[in-house]
C-alpha positions in Angstrom: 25.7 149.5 35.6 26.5 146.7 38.5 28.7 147.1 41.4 29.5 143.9 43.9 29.3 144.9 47.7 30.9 142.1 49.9 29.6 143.4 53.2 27.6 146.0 54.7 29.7 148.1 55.0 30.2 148.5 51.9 26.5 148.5 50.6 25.6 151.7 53.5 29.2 153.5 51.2 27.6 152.7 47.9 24.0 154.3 49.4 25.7 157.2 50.5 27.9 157.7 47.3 24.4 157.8 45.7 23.0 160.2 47.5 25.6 162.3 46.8 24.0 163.1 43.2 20.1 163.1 44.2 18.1 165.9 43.9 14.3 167.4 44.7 12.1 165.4 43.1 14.2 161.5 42.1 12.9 158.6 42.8 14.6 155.0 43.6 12.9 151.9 42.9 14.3 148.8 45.0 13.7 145.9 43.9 15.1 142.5 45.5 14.2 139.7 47.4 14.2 138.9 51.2 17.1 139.7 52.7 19.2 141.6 49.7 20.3 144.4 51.5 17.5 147.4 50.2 16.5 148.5 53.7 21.0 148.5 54.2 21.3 150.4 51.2 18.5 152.9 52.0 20.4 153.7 55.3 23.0 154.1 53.0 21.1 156.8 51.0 19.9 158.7 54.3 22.9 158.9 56.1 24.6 160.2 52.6 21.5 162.5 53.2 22.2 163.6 56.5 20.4 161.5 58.7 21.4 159.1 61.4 21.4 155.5 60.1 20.0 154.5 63.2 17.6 156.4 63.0 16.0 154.9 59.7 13.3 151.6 60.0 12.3 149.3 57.9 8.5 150.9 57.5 6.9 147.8 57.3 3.7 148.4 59.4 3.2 151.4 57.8 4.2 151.7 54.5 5.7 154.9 54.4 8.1 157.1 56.7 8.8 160.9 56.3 12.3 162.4 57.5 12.2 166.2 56.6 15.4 166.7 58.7 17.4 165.6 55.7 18.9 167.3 53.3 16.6 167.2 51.3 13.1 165.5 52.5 13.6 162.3 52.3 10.4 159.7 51.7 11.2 155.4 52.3 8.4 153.3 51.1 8.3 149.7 52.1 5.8 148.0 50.4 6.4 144.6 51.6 3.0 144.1 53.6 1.2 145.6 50.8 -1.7 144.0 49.9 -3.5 145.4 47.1 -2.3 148.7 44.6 -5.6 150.8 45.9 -3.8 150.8 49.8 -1.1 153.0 48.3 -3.3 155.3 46.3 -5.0 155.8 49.6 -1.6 157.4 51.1 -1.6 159.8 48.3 1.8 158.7 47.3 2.0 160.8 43.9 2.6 163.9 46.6 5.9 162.5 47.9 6.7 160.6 44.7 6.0 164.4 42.5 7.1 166.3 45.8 10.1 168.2 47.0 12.0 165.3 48.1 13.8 162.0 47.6 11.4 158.9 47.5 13.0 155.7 47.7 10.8 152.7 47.3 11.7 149.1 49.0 9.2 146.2 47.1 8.7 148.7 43.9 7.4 145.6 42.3 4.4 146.1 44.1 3.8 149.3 42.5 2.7 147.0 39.4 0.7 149.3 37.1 1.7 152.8 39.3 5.4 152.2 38.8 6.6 155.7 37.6 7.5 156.8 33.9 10.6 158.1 34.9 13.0 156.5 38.2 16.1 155.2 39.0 15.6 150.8 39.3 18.3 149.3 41.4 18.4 145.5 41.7 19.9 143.8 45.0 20.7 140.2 44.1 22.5 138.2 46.9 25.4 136.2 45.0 26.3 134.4 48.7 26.0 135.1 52.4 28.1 138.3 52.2 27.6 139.6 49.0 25.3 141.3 46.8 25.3 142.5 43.3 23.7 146.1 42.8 22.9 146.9 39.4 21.3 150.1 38.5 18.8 150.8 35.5 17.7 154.6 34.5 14.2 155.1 33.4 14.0 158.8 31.8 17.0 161.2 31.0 16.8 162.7 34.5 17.7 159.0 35.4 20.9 158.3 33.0 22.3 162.3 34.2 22.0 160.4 38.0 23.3 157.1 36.8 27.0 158.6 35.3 27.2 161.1 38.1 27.1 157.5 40.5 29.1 155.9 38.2 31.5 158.7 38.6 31.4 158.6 42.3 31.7 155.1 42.7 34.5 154.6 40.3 36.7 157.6 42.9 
């Protein structure tokens, strides 16, 4: 499924339209290149989760922030600065990623070999200044039950 978001705006709607349908447990896998809009979209997701846009950083320096405030707890990886796949084994990711909460991970391409079975893949490609095309991929049958109920909710 692909969406087209011509502004901001509109990419922090179709986050929060998504978190709509998450539950305990999912996983979102960003993938995009500089400057696509995953760290927009992921305010997207938390605000739709309860929390404060504003409130939600790029976690660059250090790889992963927590938010149990949310909803549900809500996990955002940024692996942009990571270096080598042993520097996230360290953080015992497999606790947030198995957990009780909502792990969304900027960079998942960096994951390489520890990329989950089962996850929702969304792919920000920037089509011009403005826009972006967001196309979403399940992994799993968990992951195509979230991908109709968003497709549901974005076609409203």
């Amino acid at each position: 499924m692909q969406v087209t978001s011509k502004s901001v705006n509109r990419t922090l709607k179709i986050g929060r339209l998504v978190a709509k349908s998450l539950k305990r447990g999912d996983i979102l896998c960003l993938f995009g290149q500089l400057g696509a809009g995953k760290t927009v979209f992921t305010k997207g997701i938390a605000a739709g989760l309860g929390i404060k846009k504003e409130n939600i950083i790029s976690p660059s320096f250090v790889l992963i922030r927590e938010y149990p405030e949310a909803k549900l707890p809500f996990y955002h990886f940024d692996l942009y600065r990571l270096k080598e796949q042993k520097q996230i084994l360290f953080l015992g990711y497999e606790e947030y990623l198995y957990g009780d909460g909502v792990s969304v991970i900027e960079w998942a391409d960096r994951l390489g070999r520890l990329l989950p079975l089962e996850f929702l893949k969304i792919e920000l490609l920037i089509k011009d200044v403005k826009e972006r095309r967001i196309k979403f991929t399940s992994f799993g049958s968990r992951y195509q039950e979230l991908l109709e109920k968003i497709s549901e909710n974005l076609s409203r």
